[in-house]
ROMI-334219 format. One record per residue (C-alpha): x, y, z; residue in three letters. Coordinates in Angstrom, 3 decimals. Example, Ala and Ser with C-alpha at 12.3 -4.5 7.8 and 13.67 -1.06 7.14 Angstrom:
<sites>
px/py/pz/rest
12.300/-4.500/7.800/Ala
13.670/-1.060/7.140/Ser
</sites>
This chain:
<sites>
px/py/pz/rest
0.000/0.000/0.000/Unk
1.415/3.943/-1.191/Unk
2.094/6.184/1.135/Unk
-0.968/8.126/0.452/Unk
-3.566/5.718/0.442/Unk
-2.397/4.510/3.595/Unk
-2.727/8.182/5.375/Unk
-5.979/8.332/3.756/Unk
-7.167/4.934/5.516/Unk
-5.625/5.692/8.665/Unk
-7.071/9.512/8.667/Unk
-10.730/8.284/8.823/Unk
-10.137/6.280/11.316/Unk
-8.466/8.490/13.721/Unk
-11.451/9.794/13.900/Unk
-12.986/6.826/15.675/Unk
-11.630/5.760/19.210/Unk
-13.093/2.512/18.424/Unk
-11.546/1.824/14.679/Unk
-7.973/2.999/16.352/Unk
-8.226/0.385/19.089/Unk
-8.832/-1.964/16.643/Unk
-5.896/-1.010/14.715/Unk
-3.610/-0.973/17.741/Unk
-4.606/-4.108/18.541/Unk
-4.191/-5.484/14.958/Unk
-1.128/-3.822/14.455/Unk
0.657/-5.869/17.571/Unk
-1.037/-9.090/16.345/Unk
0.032/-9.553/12.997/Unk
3.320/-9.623/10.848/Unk
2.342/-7.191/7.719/Unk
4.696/-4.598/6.583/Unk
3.729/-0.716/7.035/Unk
4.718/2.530/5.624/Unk
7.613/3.533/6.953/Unk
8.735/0.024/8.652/Unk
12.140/0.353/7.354/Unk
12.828/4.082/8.922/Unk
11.700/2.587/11.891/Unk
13.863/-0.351/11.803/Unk
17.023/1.276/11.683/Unk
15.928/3.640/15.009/Unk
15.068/1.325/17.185/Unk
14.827/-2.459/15.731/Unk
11.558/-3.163/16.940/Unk
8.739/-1.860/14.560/Unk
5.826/-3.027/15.785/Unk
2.698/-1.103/16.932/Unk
0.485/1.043/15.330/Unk
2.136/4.899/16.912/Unk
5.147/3.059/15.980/Unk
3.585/2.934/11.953/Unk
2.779/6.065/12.218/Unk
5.945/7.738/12.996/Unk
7.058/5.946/10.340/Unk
4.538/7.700/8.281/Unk
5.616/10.840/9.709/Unk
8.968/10.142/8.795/Unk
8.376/9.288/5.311/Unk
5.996/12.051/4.874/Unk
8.649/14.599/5.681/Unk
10.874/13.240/3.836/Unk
8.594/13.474/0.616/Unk
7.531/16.696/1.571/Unk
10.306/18.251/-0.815/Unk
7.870/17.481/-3.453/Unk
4.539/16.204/-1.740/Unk
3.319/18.915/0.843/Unk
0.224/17.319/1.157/Unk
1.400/14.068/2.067/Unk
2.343/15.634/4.816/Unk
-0.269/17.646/5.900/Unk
-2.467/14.749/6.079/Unk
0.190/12.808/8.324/Unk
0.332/15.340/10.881/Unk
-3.956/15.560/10.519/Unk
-4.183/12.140/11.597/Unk
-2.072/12.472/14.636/Unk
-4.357/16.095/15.541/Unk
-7.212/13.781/15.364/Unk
-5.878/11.638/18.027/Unk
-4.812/13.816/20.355/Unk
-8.936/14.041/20.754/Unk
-9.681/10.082/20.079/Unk
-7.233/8.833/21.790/Unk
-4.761/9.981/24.596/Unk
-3.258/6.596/24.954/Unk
-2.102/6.466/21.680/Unk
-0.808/9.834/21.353/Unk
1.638/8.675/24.948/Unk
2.855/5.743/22.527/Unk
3.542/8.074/19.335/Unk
5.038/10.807/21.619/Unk
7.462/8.461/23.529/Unk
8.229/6.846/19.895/Unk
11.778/6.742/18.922/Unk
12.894/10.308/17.203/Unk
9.267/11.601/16.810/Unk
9.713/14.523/18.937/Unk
12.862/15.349/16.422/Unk
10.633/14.981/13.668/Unk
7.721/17.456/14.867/Unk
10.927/20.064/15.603/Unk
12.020/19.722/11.937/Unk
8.462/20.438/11.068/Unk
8.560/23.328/12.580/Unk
11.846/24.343/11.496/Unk
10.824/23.689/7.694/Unk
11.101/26.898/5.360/Unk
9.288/28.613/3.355/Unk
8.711/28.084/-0.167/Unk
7.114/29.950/-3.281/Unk
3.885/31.584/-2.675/Unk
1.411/28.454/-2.822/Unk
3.427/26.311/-0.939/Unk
3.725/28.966/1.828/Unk
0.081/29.115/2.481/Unk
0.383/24.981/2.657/Unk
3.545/25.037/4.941/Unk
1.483/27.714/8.186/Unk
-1.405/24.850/7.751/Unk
1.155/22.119/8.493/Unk
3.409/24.169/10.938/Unk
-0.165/25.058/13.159/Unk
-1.093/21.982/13.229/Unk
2.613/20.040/14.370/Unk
2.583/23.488/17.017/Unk
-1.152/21.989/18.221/Unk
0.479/18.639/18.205/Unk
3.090/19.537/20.711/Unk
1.319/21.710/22.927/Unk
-1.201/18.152/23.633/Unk
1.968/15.967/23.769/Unk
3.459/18.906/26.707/Unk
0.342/18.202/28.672/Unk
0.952/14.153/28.828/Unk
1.870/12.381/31.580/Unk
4.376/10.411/29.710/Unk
6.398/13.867/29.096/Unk
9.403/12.824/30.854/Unk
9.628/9.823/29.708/Unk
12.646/9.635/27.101/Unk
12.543/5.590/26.281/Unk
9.583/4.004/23.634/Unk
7.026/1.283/25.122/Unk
8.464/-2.109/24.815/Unk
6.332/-4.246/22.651/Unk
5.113/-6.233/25.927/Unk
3.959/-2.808/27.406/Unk
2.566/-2.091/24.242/Unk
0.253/-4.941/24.298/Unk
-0.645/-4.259/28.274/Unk
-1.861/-0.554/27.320/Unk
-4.269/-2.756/24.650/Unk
-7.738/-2.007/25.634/Unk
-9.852/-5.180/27.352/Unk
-11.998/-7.003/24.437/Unk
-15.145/-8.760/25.419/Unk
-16.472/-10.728/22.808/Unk
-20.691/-10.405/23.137/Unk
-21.656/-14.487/23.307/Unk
-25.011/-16.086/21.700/Unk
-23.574/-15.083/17.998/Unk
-21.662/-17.887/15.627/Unk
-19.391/-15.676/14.314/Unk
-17.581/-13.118/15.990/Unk
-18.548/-9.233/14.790/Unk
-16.323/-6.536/15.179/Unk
-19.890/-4.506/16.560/Unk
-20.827/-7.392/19.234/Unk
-17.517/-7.021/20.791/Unk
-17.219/-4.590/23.561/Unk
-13.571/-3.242/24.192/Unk
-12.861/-1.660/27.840/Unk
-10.103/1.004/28.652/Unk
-7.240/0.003/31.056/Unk
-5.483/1.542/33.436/Unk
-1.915/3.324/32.037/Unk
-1.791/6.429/34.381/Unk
0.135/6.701/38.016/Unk
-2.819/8.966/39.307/Unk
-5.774/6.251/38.423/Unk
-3.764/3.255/39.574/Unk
-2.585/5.156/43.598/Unk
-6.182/5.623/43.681/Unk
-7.067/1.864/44.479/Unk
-10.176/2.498/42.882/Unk
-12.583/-0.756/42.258/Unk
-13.803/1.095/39.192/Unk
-11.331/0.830/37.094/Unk
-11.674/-3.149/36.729/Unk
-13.100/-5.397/35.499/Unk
-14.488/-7.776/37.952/Unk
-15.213/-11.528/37.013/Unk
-18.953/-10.583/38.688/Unk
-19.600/-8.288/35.862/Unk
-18.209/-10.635/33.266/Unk
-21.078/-13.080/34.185/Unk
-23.400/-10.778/34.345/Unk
-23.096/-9.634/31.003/Unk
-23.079/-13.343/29.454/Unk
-25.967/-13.600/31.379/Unk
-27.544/-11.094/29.677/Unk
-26.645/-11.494/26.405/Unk
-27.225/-15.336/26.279/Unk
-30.827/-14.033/27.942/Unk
-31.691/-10.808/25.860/Unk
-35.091/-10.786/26.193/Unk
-34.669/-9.737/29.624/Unk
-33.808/-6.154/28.155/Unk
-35.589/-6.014/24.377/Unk
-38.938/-6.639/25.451/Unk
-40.894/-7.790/22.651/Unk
-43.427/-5.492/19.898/Unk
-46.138/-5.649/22.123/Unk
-43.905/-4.963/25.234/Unk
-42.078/-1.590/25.320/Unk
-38.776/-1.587/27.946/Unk
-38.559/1.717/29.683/Unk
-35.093/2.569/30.630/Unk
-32.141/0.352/31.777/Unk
-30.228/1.723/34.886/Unk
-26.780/0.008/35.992/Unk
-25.908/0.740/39.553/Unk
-22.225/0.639/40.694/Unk
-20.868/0.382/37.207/Unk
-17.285/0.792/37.581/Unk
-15.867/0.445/33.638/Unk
-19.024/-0.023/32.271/Unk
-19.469/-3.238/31.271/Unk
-22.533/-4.729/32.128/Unk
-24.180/-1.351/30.652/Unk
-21.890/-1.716/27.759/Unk
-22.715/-5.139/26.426/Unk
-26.436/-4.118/26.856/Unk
-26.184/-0.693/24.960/Unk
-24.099/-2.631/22.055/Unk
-26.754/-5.655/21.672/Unk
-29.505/-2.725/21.994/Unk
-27.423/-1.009/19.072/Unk
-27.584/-3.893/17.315/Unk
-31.261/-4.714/17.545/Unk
-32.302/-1.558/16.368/Unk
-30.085/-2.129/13.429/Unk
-31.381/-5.239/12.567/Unk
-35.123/-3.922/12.918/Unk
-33.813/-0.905/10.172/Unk
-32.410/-3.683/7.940/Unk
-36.154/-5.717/8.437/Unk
-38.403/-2.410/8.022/Unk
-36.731/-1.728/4.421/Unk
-36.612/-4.740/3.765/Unk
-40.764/-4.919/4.194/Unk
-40.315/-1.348/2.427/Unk
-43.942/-0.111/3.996/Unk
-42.165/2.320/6.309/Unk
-43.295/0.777/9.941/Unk
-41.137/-0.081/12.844/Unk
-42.315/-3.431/13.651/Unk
-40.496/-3.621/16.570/Unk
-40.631/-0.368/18.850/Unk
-39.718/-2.312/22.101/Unk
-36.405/-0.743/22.202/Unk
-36.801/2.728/20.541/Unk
-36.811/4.822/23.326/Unk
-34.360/2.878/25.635/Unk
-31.334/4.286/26.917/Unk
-28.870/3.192/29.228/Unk
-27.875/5.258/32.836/Unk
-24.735/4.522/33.976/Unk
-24.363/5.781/37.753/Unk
-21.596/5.346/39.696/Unk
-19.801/7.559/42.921/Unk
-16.776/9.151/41.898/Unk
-15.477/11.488/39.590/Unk
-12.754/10.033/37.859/Unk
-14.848/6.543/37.668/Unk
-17.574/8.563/35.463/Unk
-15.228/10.078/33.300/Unk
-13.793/6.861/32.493/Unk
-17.227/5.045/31.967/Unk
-17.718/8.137/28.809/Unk
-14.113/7.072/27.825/Unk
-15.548/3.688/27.459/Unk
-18.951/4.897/25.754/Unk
-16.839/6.935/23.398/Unk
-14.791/3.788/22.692/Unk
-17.308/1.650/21.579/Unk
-18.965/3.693/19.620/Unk
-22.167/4.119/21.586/Unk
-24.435/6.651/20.242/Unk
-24.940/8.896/23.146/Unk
-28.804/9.555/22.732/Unk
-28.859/6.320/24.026/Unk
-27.099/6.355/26.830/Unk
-26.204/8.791/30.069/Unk
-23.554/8.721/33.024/Unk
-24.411/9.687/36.161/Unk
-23.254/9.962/39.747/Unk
-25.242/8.345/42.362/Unk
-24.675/7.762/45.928/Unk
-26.487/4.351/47.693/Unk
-26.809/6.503/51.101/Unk
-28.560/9.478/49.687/Unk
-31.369/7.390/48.029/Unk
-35.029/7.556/49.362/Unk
-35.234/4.880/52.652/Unk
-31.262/5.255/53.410/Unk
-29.657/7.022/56.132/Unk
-28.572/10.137/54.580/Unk
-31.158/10.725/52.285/Unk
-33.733/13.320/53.043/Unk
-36.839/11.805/51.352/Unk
-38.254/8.612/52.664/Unk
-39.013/5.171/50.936/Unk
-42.745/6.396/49.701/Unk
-40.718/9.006/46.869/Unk
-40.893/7.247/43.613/Unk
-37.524/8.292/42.255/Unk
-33.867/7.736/42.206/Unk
-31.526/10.889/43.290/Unk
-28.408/11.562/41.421/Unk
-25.433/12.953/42.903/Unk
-26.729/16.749/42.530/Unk
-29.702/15.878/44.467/Unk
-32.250/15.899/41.618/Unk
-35.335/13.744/41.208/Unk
-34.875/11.274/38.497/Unk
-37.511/8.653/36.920/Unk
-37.895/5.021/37.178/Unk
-36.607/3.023/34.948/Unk
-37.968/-0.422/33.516/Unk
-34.799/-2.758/34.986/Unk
-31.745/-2.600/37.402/Unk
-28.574/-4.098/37.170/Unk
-25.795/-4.786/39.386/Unk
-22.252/-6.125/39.924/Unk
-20.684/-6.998/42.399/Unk
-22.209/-3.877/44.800/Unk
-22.553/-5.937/47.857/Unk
-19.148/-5.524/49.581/Unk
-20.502/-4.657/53.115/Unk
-22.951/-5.270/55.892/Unk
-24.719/-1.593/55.359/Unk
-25.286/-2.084/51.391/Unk
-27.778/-4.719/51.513/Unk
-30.632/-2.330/52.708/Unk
-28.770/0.695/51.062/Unk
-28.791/-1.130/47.310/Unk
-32.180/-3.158/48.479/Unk
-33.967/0.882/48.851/Unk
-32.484/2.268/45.997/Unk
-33.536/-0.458/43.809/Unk
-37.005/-0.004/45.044/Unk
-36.968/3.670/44.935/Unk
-35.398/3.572/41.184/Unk
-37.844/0.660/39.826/Unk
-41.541/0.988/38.512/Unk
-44.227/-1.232/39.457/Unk
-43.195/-4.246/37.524/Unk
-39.637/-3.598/36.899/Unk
-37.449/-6.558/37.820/Unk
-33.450/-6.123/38.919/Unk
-30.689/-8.482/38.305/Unk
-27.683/-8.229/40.918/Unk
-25.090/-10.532/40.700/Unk
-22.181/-11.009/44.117/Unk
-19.988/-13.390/45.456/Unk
-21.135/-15.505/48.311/Unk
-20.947/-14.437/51.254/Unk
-17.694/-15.216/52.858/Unk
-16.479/-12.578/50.609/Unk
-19.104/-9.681/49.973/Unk
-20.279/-9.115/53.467/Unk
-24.321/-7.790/52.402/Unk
-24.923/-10.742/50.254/Unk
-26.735/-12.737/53.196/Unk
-29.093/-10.215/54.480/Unk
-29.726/-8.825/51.055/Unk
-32.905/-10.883/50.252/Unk
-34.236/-10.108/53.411/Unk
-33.422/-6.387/52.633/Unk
-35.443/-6.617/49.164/Unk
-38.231/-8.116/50.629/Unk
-38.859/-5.728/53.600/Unk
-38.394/-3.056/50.985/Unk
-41.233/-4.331/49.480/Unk
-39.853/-6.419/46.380/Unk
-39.933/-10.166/45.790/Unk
-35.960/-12.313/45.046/Unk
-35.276/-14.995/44.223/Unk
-31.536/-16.769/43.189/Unk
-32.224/-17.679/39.440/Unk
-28.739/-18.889/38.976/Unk
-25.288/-19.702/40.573/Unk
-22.208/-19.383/38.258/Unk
-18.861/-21.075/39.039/Unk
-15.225/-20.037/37.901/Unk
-14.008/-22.201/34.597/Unk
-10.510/-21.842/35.143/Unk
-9.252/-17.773/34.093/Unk
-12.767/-17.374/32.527/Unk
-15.938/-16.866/34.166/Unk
-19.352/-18.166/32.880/Unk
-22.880/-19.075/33.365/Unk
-23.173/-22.002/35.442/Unk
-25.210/-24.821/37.095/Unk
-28.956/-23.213/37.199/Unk
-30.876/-24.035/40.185/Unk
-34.724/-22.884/40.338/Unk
-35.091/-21.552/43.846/Unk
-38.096/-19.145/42.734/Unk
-40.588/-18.599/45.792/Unk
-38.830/-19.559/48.264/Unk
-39.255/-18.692/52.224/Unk
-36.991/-16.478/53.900/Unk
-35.404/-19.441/55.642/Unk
-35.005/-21.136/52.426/Unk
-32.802/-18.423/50.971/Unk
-30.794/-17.993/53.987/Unk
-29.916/-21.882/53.923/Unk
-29.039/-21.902/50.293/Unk
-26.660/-18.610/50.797/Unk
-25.110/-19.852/53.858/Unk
-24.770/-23.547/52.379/Unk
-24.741/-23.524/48.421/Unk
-20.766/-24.224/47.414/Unk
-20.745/-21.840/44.708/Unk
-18.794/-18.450/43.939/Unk
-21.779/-16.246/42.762/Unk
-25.493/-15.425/43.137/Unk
-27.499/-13.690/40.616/Unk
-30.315/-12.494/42.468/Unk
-33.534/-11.454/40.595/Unk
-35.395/-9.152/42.247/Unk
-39.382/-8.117/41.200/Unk
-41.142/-4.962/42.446/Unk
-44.604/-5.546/42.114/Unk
-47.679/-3.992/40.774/Unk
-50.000/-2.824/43.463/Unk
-53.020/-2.454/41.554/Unk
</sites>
């Protein structure tokens, strides 16, 4: 592949968060030559990666810029258009061997005749834009490229969406890691990616009917509680995506202009978690996936300020959930949970807030650990049920060696109080699922 049509490629999808990770990903995985591989060869040996390829590019591009200006300019666009799509990249390209020698010859490149000096301040501007993002990184002092192993660990997570034959590069659901100092001193559960969550959303997607609701059967909005990177919300949102794609594809198809399925029209997606820094990196994760954002919405919430709890100033009779800036918002259609269980306090904190969030009808889905190791698991279904709600344990899933998935199903639907706490307290499995019903007074 040229030079050119190779910029042109890679400029629309610098565009994308979610076509770059691919790339990167692609670009550590397989052995085909790139633009510029042999200019990278001789600086530092080891030319794989995609920032890697593209200070290649970069390379090459200056170096035809003696007689292709454009070439050029459309090298140094594509890395402008990821220092918006995708900070982790631009840390890899920065810290790439002799880029930041490259960008200074840029700038140091002079002047032409008259139409190529118009051409040269549109390249300059853009390599001065360029540096003043790289300045701001957190990788500025650092003087030595990633290592091909620490490229691959900077790789986002991939979750591959079960219940479809083949894999599809829009039923897989990538998940940003970790790479900075400041996220990783913070300890914070939010940035992981807990094996609870991973059965949850198999769980879901083997069971999808749980969120699409059928023609006749419109689902009101989905609201994930405790999400932490997103991923139970995620997997939902892309095989919500997808449905609505495939009903597009059907009402053409039928060519009489109906939506013949407008379960899911209307349906978005609330992510809520506590902090900050875990929100911002739940719209990282949105962003990445290329998630429409009509669909979806991040918010904060906090378990103690929700109607019933200790903190909260309304009692259990208000209908509504409370985000973190203390404003009423409405029920939604289903709840989902994982892993929000860790202590004593939580199972009438997340037992009130479900009931508070939910309408008459809704159901909730909250999967934990037994409880040896998340200390509100045992008085939780005694916590729905005084709230008001009926729960049941639908399923129990067991580890399969590194991976996590859906296991052994046991029916324990209706069962007393006593029941439940003997299962709990006896069952020799790693995790509940606990589906929870609020019911319809009327």
């Amino acid at each position: 592949m040229c030079l050119e049509s190779r910029t042109s490629e890679l400029e629309d999808a610098s565009l994308s968060p979610h076509e770059l990770a691919l790339l990167r990903i692609d670009s550590l995985h397989s052995k085909r030559d790139f633009i510029g591989e042999n200019i990278m060869r001789k600086i530092i040996g080891f030319t794989g990666g995609l920032a890697n390829e593209l200070n290649g590019i970069l390379h090459e591009a200056l170096l035809a810029s003696v007689t292709d200006l454009p070439v050029l300019l459309k090298a140094l666009k594509i890395i402008e258009n990821i220092t918006v799509t995708d900070p982790t990249l631009l840390e890899e390209i920065d810290t790439s061997e002799g880029f930041r020698d490259c960008l200074q010859k840029i700038l140091h490149l002079q002047e032409g005749g008259e139409d190529e000096n118009e051409l040269l301040k549109s390249i300059q501007s853009i390599a001065m834009k360029i540096e003043n993002s790289c300045s701001k990184l957190e990788t500025l002092d650092k003087v030595v490229p990633f290592t091909e192993s620490q490229l691959k660990a900077r790789l986002p997570l991939i979750f591959d969406v079960p219940g479809n034959n083949t894999p599809r590069r829009d039923l897989k659901v990538m998940i940003h890691q970790v790479t900075s100092e400041e996220e990783t001193e913070t300890h914070d559960t939010g940035y992981v990616m807990w094996p609870a969550s991973v059965i949850l959303a198999r769980y879901l997607a083997e069971n999808p009917s749980l969120f699409l609701g059928t023609a006749n059967n419109e689902i009101g909005d989905i609201l994930e509680l405790g999400a932490g990177c997103g991923l139970v919300g995620l997997v939902v949102a892309t095989l919500l995506r997808q449905h609505k794609k495939e009903q597009r594809v059907g009402c053409e198809e039928t060519k009489d202009g109906f939506d013949h399925d407008s379960s899911v029209s209307n349906t978005s997606v609330i992510f809520t978690d506590y902090l900050p820094a875990i929100l911002d990196n739940i719209e990282r994760n949105i962003w990445l996936n290329d998630i429409d954002k009509s669909s979806v919405r991040v918010a904060g919430l906090d378990f103690f300020d929700q109607p019933g709890n200790d903190d909260s100033k309304y009692d259990g009779s208000e209908q509504n959930w409370i985000d973190m800036e203390g404003a009423k918002q409405p029920q939604v259609s289903l709840v989902l949970g994982a892993d929000i269980l860790p202590y004593s306090n939580d199972a009438v904190n997340v037992a009130n807030t479900i009931f508070a969030a939910l309408v008459e009808g809704g159901k909730a889905f909250v999967i934990s650990p037994r409880e040896n190791k998340r200390y509100g698991v045992y008085d939780f279904p005694k916590a729905c049920r005084n709230a008001g709600m009926d729960v049941s344990i639908i399923t129990c899933a067991k580890s399969a060696g590194s991976k996590y998935s859906s296991g052994e199903e046991i029916m324990v639907e209706n069962t007393s109080e006593e029941e439940l706490d003997h299962f709990i307290g006896n069952y020799d499995v790693e995790f509940f699922i606990f589906k929870i019903e609020k019911p319809l007074t009327s």
